[in-house]
Every structure is written in structure tokens, then in C-alpha cells.
C-alpha positions as CSV (number, residue, x, y, z in Angstrom):
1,X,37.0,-47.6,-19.2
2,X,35.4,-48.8,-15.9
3,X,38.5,-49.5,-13.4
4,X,37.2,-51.8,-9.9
5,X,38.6,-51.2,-6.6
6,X,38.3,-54.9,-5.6
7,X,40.1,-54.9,-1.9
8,X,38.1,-51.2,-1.4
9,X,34.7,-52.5,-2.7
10,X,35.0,-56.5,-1.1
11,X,35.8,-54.4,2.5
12,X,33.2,-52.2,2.4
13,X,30.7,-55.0,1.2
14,X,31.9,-57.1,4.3
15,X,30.8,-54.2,6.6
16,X,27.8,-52.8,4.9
17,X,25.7,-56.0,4.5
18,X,24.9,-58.6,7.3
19,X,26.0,-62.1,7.2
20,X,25.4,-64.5,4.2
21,X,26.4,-68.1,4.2
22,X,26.1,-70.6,1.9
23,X,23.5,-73.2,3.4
24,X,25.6,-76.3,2.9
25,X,28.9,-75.4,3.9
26,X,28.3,-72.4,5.9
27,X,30.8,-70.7,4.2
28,X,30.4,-66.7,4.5
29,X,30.0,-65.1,0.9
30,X,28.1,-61.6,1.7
31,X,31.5,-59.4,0.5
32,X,31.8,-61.5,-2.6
33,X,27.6,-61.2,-3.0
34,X,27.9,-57.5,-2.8
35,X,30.6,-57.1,-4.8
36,X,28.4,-59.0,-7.4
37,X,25.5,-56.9,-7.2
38,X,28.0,-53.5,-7.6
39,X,29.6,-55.0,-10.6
40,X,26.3,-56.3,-12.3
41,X,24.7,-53.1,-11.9
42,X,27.9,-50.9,-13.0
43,X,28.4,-53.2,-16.3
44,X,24.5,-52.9,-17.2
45,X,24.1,-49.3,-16.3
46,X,27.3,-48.0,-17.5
47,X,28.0,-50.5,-20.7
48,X,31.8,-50.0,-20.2
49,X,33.9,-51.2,-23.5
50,X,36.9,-51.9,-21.4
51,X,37.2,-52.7,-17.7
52,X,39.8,-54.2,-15.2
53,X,40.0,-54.7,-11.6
54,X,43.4,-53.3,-9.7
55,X,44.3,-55.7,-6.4
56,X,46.2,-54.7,-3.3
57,X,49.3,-57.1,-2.8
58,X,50.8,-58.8,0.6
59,X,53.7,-56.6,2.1
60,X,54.6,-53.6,3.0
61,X,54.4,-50.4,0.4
62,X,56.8,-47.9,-1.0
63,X,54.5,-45.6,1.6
64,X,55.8,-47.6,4.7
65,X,59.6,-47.2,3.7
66,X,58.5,-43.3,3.9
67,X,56.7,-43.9,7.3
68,X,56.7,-46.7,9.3
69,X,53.7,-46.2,11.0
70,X,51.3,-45.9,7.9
71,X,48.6,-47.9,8.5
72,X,50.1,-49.3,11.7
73,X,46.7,-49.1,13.7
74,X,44.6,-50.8,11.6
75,X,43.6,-54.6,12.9
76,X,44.3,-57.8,11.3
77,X,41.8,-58.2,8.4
78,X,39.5,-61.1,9.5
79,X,39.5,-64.4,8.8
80,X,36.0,-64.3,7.5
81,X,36.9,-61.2,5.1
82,X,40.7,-63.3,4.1
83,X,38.6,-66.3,2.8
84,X,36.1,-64.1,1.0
85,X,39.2,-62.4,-1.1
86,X,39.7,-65.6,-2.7
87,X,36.4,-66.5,-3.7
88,X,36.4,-62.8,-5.2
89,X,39.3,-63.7,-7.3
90,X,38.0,-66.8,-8.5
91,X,35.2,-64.8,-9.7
92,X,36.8,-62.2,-11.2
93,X,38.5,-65.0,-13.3
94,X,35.3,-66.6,-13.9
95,X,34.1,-63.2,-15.4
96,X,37.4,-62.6,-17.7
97,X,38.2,-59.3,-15.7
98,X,42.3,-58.1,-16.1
99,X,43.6,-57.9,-12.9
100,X,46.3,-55.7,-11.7
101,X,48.7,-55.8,-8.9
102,X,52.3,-54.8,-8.3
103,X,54.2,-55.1,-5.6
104,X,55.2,-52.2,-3.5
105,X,52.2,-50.6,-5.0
106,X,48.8,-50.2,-3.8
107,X,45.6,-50.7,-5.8
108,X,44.8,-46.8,-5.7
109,X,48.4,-46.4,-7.0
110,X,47.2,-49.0,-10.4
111,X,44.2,-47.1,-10.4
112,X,45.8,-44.0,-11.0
113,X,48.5,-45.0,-13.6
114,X,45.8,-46.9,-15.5
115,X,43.1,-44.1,-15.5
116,X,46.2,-41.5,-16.5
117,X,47.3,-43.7,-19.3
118,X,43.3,-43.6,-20.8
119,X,43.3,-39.9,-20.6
120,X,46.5,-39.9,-22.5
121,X,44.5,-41.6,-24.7
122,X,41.4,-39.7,-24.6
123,X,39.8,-42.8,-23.1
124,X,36.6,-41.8,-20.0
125,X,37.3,-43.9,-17.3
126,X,34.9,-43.9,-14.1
127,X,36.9,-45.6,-10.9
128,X,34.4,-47.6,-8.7
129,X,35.5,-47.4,-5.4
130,X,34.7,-47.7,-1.9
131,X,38.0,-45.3,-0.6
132,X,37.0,-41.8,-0.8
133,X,41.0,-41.2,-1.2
134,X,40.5,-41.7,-4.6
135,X,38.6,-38.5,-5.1
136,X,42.2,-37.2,-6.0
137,X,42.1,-38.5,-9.4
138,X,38.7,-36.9,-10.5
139,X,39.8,-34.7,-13.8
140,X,37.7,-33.5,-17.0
141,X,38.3,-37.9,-18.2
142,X,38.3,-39.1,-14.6
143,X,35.2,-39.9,-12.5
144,X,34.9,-42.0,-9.4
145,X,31.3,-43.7,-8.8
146,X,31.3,-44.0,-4.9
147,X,28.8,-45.7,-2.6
148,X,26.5,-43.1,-0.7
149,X,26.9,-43.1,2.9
150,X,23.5,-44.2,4.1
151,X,22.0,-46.4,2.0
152,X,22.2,-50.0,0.1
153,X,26.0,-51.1,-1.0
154,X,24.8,-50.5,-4.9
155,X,23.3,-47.5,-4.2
156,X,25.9,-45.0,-5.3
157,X,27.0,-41.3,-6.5
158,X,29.2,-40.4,-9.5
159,X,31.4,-37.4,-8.5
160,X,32.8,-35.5,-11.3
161,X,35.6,-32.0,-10.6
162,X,32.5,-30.2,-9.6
163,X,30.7,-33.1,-7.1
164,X,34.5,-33.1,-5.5
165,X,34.3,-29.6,-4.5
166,X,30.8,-29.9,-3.3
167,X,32.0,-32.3,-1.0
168,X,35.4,-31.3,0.5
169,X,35.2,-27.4,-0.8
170,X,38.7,-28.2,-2.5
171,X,39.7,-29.4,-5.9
172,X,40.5,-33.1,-6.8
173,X,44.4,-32.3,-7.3
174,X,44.4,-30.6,-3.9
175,X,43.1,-33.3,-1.3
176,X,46.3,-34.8,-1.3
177,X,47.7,-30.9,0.4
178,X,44.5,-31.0,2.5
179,X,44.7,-34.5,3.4
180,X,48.9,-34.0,4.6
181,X,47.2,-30.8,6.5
182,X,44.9,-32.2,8.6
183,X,45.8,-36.0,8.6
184,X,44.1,-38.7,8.0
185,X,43.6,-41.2,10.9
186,X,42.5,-43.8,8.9
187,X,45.7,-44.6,7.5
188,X,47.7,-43.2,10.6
189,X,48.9,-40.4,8.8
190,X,49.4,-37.6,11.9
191,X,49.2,-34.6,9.7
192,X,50.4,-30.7,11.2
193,X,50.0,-29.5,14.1
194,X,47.0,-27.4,15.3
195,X,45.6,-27.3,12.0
196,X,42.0,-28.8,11.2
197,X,39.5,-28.8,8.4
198,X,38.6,-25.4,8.4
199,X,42.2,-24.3,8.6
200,X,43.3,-26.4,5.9
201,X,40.6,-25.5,3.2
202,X,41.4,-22.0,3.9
203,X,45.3,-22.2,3.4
């Protein structure tokens, strides 16, 4: 099972390659164009016999009734990026991917009840993502194939239990502990007090 984190994957397209238009219209495609390329080369390479794509939804998550600043930093997503989205799904229908989205929910929250459900199952499933959060789901049946840092958008790594620990010298099923440690600024989550990276992987 190859799971796609399409609202992950179209963002980090939109900021990885430069501007691509479409000569008549001038409408911009280049997140859509990436996301392309990533899911062409994943189904050829990898030769998946199932696959879906898990959508975030409008409105506010079970995560902001918990916290009501989660996420409150972040920007307005562009209007360049908000057109692209639908041109993605449109695709994604042309190509006969299931999509999944629930309200409340986030895609990483689908991704991790559909990738539990195939290990139940005794069903691989590699996540292709551009959120590193996901690293929390990497088990024995779980891998996440994640775009390298510097480099092009398709060019990627496939981190399995071992790759995780590599990375963030803690195990898959702890980042969530590390990440409430130290915080995680990216989603405005403060974390504790006087305790950093070093601190955390220790404890």
C-alpha cells in the first residue's frame, strides 16, 4: 500500500520548484507538475498494488479545541498555492486515486489509521510525505519515503525504524514525547520549559 500526503507533497512542491505556468493562460501549475513527477516515479519504482491519497479538510481540528493557538502563526496559504489544490484534485480523479478526508481530522491523522488498519492486515505500506511529523508511524510494516533536503523534489529517502533513529537518535513511537519536549515551532506548539534537543533525547 503506497498512502500520498497530497496537501504535504502539493506545499512542498510549491516551494521547492520555481514558477511554471501554462503558456496560454498563465495559470501557475509547478505544485501540481511536481506532485506529478513524485507520483509517476513512486508508482513505476515502487509498483504499489493499492494506493490512496489522504486530504486535509477546511476548519479547525480536534487539535485546536485542545489548543487554540496550534498552528496560529502560520500565514494564509496563497492564492497561487489555493488554485493549484484544485487542479491537484482534478487529477487525482483523473488518475482513479481514493481520496480520504474527514473532518476534524488531519491528513497525517488518515494516514495513520489507514497504514494501522494494513498492518492489521499484514499489508507494507510506505507513506509519501513531505512532513517529517510523520516519521512517528515508521514500524516493522510502516515506512515513510521523504524528500531529501537538498536536492530535486523527486529525489527522496525511504526511512525505515532504523533510518528514524539515525536521524532524530530516538525511536518512531517516541518523537511524539520528544516533539511535546522540545516543541515544535512549526505548528506553534510551545513545548517545556528550558528543555532542548539534547535534553529531550536524553530524558
Amino acid at each position: 500500500l503506497v498512502l500520498f500526503d497530497g496537501n504535504a507533497l502539493v506545499h512542498r512542491a510549491f516551494h521547492a520548484l520555481p514558477p511554471l505556468t501554462v503558456r496560454k493562460t498563465g495559470e501557475m501549475v509547478s505544485a501540481v507538475y511536481g506532485f506529478v513527477l513524485m507520483f509517476l516515479k513512486v508508482i513505476n519504482e515502487l509498483k504499489p498494488t493499492h494506493y490512496a491519497i489522504a486530504f486535509d479538510m477546511k476548519g479547525p481540528t480536534f487539535r485546536h479545541k485542545m489548543f487554540d493557538q496550534y498552528k496560529a502563526q502560520r500565514p494564509e496559504t496563497p492564492n497561487e498555492l489555493v488554485a493549484q489544490l484544485g487542479r491537484l484534485r482534478e487529477l487525482v480523479t483523473a488518475f482513479h486515486i481514493p481520496i480520504f478526508e474527514v473532518e476534524g481530522y488531519e491528513a497525517d491523522d488518515i494516514l495513520g489509521a489507514l497504514s494501522s488498519q494494513a498492518s492489521q492486515q499484514g499489508i507494507d505500506t510506505i507513506i509519501v510525505t513531505g512532513d517529517a511529523d510523520i516519521m512517528q508511524l515508521v514500524s516493522p510494516r510502516v515506512r515513510v519515503l521523504y524528500p531529501k533536503p537538498r536536492g530535486s523534489f523527486s529525489d527522496t529517502t525511504l526511512y525505515g525504524e532504523k533510518g528514524v533513529v539515525e536521524k532524530y537518535s530516538v525511536a518512531p513511537k517516541q518523537l511524539p514525547d520528544y516533539k511535546g519536549l522540545v516543541g515544535d515551532p512549526s505548528d506553534n506548539i510551545p513545548g517545556v520549559s528550558k528543555i532542548g534537543e539534547v535534553t529531550a533525547k536524553k530524558l
